[in-house]
C-alpha positions as CSV (number, residue, x, y, z in Angstrom):
1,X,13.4,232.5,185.4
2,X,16.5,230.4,185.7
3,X,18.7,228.7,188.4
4,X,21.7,230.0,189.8
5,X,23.6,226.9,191.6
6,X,26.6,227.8,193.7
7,X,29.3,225.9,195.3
8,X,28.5,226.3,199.3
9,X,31.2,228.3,201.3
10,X,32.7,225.2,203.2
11,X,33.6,223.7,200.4
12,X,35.4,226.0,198.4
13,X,38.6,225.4,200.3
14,X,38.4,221.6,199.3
15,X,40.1,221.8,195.7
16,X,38.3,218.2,194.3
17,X,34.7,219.7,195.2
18,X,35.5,223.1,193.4
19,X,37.2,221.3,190.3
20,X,34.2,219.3,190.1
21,X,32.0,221.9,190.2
22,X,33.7,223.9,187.5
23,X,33.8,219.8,185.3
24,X,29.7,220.0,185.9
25,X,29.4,223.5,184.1
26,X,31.7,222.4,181.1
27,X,30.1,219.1,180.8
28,X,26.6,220.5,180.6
29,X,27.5,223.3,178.7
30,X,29.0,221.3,175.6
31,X,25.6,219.4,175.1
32,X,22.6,220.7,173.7
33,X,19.4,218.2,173.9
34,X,15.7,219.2,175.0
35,X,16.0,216.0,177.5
36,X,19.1,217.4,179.6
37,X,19.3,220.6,181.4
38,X,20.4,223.6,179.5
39,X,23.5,225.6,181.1
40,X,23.2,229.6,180.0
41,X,26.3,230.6,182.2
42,X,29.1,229.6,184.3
43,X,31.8,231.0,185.9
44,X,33.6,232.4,188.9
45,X,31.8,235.7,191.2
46,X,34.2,237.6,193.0
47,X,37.3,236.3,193.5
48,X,36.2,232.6,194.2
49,X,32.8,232.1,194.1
50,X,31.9,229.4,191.1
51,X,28.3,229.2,190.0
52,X,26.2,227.7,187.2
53,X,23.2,229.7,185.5
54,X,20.8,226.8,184.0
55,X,16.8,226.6,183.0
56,X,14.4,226.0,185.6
57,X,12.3,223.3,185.4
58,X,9.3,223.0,186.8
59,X,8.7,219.5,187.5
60,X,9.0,216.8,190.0
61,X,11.5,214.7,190.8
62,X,10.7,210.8,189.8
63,X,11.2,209.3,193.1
64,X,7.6,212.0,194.3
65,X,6.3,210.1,191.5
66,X,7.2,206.7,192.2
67,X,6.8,207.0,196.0
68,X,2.8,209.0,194.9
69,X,1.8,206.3,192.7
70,X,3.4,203.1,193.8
71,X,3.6,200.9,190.3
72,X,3.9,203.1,187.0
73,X,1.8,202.0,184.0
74,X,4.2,200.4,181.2
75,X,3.3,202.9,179.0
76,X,3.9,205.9,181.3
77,X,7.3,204.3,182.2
78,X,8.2,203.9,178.8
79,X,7.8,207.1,178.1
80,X,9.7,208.4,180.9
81,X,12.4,206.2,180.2
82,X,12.7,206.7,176.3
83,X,13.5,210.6,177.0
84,X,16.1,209.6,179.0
85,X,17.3,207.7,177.0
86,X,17.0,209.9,174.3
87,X,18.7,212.6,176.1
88,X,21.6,209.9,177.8
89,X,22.3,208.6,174.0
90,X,23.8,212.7,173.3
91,X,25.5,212.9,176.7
92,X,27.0,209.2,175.7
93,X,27.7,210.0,172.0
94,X,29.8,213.2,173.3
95,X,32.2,211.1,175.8
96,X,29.7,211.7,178.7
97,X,29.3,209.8,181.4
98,X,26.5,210.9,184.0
99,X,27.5,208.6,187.1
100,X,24.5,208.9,188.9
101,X,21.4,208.1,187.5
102,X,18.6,207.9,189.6
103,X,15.1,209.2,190.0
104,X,16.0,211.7,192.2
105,X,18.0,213.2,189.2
106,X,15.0,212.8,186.6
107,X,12.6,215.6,186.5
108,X,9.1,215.0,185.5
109,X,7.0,218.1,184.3
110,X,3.7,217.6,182.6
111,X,2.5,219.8,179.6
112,X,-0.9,219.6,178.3
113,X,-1.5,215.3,179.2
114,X,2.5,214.7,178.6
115,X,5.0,214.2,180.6
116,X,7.9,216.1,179.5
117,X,11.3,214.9,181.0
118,X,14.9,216.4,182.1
119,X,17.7,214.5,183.3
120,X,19.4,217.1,185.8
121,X,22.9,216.8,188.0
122,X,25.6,216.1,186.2
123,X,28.2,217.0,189.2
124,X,29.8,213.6,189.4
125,X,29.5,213.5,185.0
126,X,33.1,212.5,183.8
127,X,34.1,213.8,180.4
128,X,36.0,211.5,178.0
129,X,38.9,209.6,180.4
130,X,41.2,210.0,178.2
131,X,43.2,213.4,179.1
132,X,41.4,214.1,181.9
133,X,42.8,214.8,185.8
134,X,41.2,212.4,188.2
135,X,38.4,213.6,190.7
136,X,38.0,210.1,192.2
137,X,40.5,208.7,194.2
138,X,41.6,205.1,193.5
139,X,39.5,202.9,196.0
140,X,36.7,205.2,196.6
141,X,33.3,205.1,195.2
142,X,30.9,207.4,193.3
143,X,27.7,207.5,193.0
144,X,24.6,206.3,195.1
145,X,25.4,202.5,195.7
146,X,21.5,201.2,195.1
147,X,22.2,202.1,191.2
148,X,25.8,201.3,190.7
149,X,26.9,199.0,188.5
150,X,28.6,195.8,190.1
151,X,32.0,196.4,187.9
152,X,32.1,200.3,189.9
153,X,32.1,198.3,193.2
154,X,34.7,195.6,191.9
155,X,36.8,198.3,190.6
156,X,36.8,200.9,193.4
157,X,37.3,203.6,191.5
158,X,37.7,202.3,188.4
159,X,36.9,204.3,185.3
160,X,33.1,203.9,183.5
161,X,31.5,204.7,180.7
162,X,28.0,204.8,179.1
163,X,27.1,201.2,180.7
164,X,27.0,202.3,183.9
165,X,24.4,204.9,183.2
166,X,22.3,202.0,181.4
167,X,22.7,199.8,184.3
168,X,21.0,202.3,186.6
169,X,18.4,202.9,184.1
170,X,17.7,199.0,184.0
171,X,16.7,199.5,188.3
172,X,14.9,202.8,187.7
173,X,12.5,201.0,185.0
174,X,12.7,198.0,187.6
175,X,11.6,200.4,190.9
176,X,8.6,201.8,188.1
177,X,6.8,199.2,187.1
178,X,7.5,197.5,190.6
């Protein structure tokens, strides 16, 4: 069983959306890390139909869990949080940058009395500035604002690297045990 994401029809006229797409499958596909989702395929259907082929997971996302259980015990959160951690540290060794960490992209699934975690949704990931094209335009911000760090908002735009993702993990461990 595995996923097949595609990019929807209306946006496949919108260059940026279709470039990123194609910057997600790349990305994911360079790293290999039991925390981070696995890509098997990528490519292009037809004559311009991109699509990603990656594991399915069965889990939850962490906002079910932290809107289910209110407060998360320290030691639950801890573990969470240290395989994402685990799995960030690879992205980050390898120039990559997820931009958007939040629970919503933090898949829980429990195996026999563990919780066994996947950090998903790398479509706004950007892979070592240096040589890349530019996705964002200057002024405009990515990412969901409630975990963004306060330099992404003062620069507009501005490029980031692996301290942003640690910033929004610092609120996600604050929204768990809170």
């Amino acid at each position: 069983t595995v996923v097949v994401k595609i990019l929807l029809p209306q946006f496949l006229d919108n260059k940026k959306f279709v470039k990123r797409f194609e910057r997600e499958a790349q990305t994911l596909s360079k790293i290999n890390h039991p925390h981070l989702l696995t890509v098997y395929d990528y490519g292009v259907y037809g004559v311009n139909y991109p699509y990603i082929v990656t594991e399915f997971v069965p889990g939850v996302p962490l906002y079910e869990i932290i809107e289910e259980k209110g407060r998360i015990p320290l030691d639950e959160t801890v573990e969470i949080l240290s395989q994402v951690c685990d799995g960030l540290h690879t992205a980050h060794q390898q120039g990559i940058t997820h931009r958007d960490m939040k629970p919503d992209n933090i898949l829980v699934t429990r195996e026999e009395q563990q919780e066994w975690i996947k950090v998903i949704d790398f479509g706004l990931a950007v892979d070592s500035p240096e040589g890349q094209t530019r996705l964002t335009d200057a002024g405009s911000l990515i990412g969901t604002a409630a975990y963004m760090a306060p330099e992404q908002f003062e620069r507009m735009g501005a490029d980031v690297d692996a301290r942003t993702d640690v910033y929004a993990l610092g609120v996600i461990f604050y929204e768990m045990l809170t």
